[in-house]
N, CA, C and O atoms as a GROMACS GRO file, in nm:
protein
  320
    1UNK      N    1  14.022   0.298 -18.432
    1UNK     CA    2  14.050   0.356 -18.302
    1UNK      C    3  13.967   0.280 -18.198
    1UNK      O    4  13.849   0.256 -18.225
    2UNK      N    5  14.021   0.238 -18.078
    2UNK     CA    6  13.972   0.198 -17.954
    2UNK      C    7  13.890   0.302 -17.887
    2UNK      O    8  13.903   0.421 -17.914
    3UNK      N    9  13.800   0.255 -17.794
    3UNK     CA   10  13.711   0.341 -17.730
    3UNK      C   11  13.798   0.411 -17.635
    3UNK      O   12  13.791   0.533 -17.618
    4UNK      N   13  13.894   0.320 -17.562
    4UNK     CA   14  13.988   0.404 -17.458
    4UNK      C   15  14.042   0.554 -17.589
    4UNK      O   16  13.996   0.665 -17.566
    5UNK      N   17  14.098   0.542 -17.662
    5UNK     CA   18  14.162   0.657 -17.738
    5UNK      C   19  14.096   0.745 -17.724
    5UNK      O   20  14.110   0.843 -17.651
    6UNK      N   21  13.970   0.703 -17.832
    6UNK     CA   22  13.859   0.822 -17.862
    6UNK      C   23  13.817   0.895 -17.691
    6UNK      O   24  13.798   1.012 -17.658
    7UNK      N   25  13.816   0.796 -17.628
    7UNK     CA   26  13.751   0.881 -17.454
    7UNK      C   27  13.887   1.000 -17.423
    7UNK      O   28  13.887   1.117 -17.384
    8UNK      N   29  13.991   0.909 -17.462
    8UNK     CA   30  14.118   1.011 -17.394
    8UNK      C   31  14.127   1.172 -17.512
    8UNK      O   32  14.149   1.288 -17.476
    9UNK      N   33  14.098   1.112 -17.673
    9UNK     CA   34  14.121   1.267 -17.753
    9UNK      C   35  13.983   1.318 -17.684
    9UNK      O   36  13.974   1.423 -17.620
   10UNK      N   37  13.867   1.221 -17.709
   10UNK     CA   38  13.755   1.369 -17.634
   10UNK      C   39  13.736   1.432 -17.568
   10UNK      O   40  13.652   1.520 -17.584
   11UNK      N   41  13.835   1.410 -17.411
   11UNK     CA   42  13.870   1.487 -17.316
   11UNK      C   43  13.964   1.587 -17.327
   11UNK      O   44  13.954   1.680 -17.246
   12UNK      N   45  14.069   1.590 -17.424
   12UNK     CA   46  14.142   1.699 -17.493
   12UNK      C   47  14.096   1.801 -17.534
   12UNK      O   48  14.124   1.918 -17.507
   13UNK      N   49  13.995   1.742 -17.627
   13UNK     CA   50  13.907   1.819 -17.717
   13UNK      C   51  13.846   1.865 -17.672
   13UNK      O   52  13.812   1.961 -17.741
   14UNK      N   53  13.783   1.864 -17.559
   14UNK     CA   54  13.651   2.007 -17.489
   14UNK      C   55  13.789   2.053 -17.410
   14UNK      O   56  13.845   2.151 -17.458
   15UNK      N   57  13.828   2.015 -17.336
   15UNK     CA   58  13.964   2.082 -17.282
   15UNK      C   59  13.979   2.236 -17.371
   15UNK      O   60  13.960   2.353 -17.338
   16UNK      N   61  14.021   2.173 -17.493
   16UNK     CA   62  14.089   2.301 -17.603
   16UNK      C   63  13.976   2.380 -17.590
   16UNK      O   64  13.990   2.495 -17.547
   17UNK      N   65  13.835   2.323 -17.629
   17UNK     CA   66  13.801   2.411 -17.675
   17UNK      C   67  13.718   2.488 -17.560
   17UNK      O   68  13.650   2.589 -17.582
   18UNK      N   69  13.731   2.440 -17.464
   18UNK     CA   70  13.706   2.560 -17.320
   18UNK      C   71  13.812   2.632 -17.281
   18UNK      O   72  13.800   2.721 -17.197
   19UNK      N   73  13.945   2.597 -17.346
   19UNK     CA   74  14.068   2.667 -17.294
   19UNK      C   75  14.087   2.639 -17.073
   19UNK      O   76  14.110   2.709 -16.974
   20UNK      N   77  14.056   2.480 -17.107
   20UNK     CA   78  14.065   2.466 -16.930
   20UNK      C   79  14.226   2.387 -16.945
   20UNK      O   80  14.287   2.390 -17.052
   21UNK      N   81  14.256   2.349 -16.877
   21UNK     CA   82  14.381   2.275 -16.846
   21UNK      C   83  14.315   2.124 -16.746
   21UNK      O   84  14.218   2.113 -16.670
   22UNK      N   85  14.413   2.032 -16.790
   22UNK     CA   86  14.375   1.923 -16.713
   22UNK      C   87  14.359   1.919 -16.516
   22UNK      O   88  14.297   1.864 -16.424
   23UNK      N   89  14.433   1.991 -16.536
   23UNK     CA   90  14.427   2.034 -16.401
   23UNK      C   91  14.295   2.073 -16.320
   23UNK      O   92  14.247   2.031 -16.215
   24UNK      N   93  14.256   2.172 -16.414
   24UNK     CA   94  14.118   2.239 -16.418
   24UNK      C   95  14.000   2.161 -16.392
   24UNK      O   96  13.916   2.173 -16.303
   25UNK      N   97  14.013   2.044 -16.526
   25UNK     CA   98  13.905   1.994 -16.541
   25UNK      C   99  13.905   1.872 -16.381
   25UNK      O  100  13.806   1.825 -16.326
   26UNK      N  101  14.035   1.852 -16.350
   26UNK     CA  102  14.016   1.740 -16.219
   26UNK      C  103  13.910   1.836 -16.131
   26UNK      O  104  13.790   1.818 -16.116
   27UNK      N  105  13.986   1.934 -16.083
   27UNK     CA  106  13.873   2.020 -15.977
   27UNK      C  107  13.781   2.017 -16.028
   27UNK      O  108  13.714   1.942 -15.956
   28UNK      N  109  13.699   2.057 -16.137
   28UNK     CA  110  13.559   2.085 -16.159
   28UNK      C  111  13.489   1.978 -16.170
   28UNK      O  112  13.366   1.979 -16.159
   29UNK      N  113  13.550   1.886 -16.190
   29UNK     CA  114  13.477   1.737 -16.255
   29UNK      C  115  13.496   1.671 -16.099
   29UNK      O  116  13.407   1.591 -16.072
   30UNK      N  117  13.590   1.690 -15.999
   30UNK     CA  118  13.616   1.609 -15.875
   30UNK      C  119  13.630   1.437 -15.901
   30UNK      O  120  13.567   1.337 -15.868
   31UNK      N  121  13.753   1.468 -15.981
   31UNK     CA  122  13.812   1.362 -16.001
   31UNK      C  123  13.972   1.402 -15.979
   31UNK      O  124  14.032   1.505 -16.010
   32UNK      N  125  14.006   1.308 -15.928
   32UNK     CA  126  14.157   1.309 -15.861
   32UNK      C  127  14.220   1.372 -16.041
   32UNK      O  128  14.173   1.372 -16.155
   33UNK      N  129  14.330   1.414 -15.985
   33UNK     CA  130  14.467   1.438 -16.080
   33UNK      C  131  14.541   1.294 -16.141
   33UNK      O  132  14.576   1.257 -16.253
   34UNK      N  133  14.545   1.248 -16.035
   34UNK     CA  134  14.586   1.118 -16.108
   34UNK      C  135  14.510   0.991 -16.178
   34UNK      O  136  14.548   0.893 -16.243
   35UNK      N  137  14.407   1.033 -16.142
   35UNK     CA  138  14.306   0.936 -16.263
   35UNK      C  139  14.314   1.006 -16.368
   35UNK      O  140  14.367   0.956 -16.467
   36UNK      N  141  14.258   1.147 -16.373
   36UNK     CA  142  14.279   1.231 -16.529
   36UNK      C  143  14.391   1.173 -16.647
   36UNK      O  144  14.390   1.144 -16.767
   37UNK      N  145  14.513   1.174 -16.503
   37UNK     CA  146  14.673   1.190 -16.616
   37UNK      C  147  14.657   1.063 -16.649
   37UNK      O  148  14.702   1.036 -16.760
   38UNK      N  149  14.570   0.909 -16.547
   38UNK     CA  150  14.597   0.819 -16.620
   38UNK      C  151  14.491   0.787 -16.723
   38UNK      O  152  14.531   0.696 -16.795
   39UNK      N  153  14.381   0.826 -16.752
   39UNK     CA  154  14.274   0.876 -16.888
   39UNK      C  155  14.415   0.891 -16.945
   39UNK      O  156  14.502   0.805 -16.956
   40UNK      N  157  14.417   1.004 -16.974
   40UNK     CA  158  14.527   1.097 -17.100
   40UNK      C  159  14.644   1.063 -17.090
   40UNK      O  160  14.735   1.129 -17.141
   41UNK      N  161  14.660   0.969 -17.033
   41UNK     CA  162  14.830   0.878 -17.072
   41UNK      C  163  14.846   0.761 -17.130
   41UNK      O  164  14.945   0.705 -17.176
   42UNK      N  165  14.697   0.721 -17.117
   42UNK     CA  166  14.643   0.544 -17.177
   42UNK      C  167  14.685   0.475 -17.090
   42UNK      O  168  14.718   0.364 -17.130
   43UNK      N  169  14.702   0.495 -16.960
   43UNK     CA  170  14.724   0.394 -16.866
   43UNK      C  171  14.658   0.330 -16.830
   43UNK      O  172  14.676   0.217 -16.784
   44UNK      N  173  14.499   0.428 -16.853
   44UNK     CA  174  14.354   0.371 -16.863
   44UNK      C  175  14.278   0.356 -16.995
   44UNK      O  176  14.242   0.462 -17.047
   45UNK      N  177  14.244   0.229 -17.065
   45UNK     CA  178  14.262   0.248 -17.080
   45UNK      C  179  14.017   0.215 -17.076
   45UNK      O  180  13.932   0.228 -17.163
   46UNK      N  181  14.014   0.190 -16.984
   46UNK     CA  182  13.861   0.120 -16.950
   46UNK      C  183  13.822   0.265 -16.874
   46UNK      O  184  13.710   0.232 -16.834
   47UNK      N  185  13.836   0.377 -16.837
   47UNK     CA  186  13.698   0.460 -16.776
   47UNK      C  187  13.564   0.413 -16.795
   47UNK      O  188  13.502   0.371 -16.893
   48UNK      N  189  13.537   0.431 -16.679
   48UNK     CA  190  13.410   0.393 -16.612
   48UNK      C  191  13.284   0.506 -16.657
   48UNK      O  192  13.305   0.623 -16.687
   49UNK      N  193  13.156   0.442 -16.655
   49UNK     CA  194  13.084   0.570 -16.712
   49UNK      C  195  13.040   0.698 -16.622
   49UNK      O  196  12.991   0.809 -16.646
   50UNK      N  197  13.077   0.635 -16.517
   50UNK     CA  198  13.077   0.710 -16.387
   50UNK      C  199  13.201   0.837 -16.413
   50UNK      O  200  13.177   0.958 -16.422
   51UNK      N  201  13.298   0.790 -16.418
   51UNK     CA  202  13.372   0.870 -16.418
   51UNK      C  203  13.391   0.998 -16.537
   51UNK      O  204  13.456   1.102 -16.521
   52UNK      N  205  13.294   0.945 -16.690
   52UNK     CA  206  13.243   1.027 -16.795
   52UNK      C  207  13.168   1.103 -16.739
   52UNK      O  208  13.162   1.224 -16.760
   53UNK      N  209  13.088   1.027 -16.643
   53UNK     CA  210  12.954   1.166 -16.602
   53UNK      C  211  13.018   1.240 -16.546
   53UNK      O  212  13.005   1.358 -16.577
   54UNK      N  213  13.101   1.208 -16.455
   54UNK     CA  214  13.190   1.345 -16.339
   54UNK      C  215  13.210   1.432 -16.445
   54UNK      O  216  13.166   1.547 -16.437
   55UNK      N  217  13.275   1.390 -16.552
   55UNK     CA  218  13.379   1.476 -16.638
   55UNK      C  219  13.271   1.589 -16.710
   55UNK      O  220  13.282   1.712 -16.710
   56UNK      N  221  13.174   1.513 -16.766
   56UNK     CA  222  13.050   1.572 -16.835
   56UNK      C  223  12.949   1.688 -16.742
   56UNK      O  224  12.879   1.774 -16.795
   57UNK      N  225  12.962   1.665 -16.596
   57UNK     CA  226  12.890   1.746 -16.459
   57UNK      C  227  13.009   1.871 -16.473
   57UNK      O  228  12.978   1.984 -16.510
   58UNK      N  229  13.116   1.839 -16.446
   58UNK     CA  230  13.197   1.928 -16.458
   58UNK      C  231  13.210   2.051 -16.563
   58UNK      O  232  13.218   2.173 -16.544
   59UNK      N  233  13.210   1.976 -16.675
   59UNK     CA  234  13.184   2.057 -16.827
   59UNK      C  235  13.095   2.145 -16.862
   59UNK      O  236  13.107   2.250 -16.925
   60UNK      N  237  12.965   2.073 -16.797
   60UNK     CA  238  12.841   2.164 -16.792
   60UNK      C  239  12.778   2.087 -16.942
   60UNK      O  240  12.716   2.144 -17.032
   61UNK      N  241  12.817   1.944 -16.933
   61UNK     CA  242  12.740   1.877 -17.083
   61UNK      C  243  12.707   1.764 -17.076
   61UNK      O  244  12.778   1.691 -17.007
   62UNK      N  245  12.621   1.721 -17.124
   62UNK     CA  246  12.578   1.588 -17.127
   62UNK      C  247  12.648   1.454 -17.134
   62UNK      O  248  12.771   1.445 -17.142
   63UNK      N  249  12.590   1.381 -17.130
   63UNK     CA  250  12.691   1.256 -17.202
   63UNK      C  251  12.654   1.219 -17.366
   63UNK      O  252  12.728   1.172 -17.453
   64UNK      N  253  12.547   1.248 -17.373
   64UNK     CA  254  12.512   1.218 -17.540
   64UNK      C  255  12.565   1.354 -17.605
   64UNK      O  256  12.571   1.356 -17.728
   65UNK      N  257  12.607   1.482 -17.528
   65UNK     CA  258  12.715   1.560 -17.616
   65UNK      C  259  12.857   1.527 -17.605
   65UNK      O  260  12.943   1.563 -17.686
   66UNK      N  261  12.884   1.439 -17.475
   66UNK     CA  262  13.009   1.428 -17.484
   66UNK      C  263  13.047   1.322 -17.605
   66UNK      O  264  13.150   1.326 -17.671
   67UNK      N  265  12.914   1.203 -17.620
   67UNK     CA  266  12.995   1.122 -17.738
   67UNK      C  267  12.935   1.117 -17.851
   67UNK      O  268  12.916   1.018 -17.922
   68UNK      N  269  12.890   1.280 -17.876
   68UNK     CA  270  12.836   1.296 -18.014
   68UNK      C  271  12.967   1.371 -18.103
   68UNK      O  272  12.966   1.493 -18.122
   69UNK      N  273  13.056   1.300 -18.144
   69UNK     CA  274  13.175   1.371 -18.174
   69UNK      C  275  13.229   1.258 -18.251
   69UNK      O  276  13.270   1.163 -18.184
   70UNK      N  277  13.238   1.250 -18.391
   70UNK     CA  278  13.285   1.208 -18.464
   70UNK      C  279  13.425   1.087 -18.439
   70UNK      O  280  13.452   0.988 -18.507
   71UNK      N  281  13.482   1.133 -18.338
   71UNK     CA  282  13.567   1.031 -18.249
   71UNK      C  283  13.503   0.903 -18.205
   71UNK      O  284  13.582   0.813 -18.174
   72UNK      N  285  13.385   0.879 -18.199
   72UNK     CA  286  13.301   0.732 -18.152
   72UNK      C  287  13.293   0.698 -18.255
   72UNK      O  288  13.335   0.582 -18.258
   73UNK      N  289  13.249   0.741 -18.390
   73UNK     CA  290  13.204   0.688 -18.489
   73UNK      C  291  13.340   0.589 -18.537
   73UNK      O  292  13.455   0.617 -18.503
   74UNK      N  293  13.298   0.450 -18.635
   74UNK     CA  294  13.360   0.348 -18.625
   74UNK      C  295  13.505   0.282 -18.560
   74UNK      O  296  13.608   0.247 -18.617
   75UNK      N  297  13.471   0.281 -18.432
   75UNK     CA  298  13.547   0.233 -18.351
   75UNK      C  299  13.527   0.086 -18.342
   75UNK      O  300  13.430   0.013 -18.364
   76UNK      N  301  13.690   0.059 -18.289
   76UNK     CA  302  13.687  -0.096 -18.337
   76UNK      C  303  13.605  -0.183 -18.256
   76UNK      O  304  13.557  -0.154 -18.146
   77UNK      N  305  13.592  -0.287 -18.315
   77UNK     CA  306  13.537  -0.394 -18.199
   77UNK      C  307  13.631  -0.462 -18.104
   77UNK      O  308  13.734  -0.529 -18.110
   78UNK      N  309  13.570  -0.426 -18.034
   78UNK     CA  310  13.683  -0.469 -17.857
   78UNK      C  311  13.728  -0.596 -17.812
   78UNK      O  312  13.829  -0.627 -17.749
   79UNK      N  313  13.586  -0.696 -17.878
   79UNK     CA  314  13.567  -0.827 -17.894
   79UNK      C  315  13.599  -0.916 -17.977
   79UNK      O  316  13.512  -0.946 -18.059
   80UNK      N  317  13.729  -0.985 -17.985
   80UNK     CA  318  13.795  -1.080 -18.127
   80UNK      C  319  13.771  -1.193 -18.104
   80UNK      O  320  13.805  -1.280 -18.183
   0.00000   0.00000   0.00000
């Protein structure tokens, strides 16, 4: 798995398990709607770490909880 993937399921994944909607998380995190949908559509596929922290401020969690989640673990190398 690519880092873009794993960033896009881990944003799912606290999603579910706060029961927020993407929608939700744009307002709280104050990140546009259309950056979100393009995270979670793979249109993006590079987020910025800036834009993790919004997401993580929003959540009410860190960034070393956001990528302590089994989803980072052996991800490919980006570099061939």
């Amino acid at each position: 798995m690519n880092i873009g993937n794993a960033t896009r399921l881990r944003i799912i994944e606290l999603c579910c398990e706060r029961n927020i909607t993407l929608n939700k998380l744009s307002i709280i995190s104050g990140i546009t709607q259309s950056t979100l949908n393009n995270i979670i559509s793979g249109r993006n596929n590079s987020t910025t770490i800036s834009t993790i922290k919004k997401i993580c401020d929003g959540l009410e969690i860190t960034i070393q909880e956001f990528f302590s989640s089994e989803l980072f673990n052996d991800l490919e190398q980006e570099i061939k």
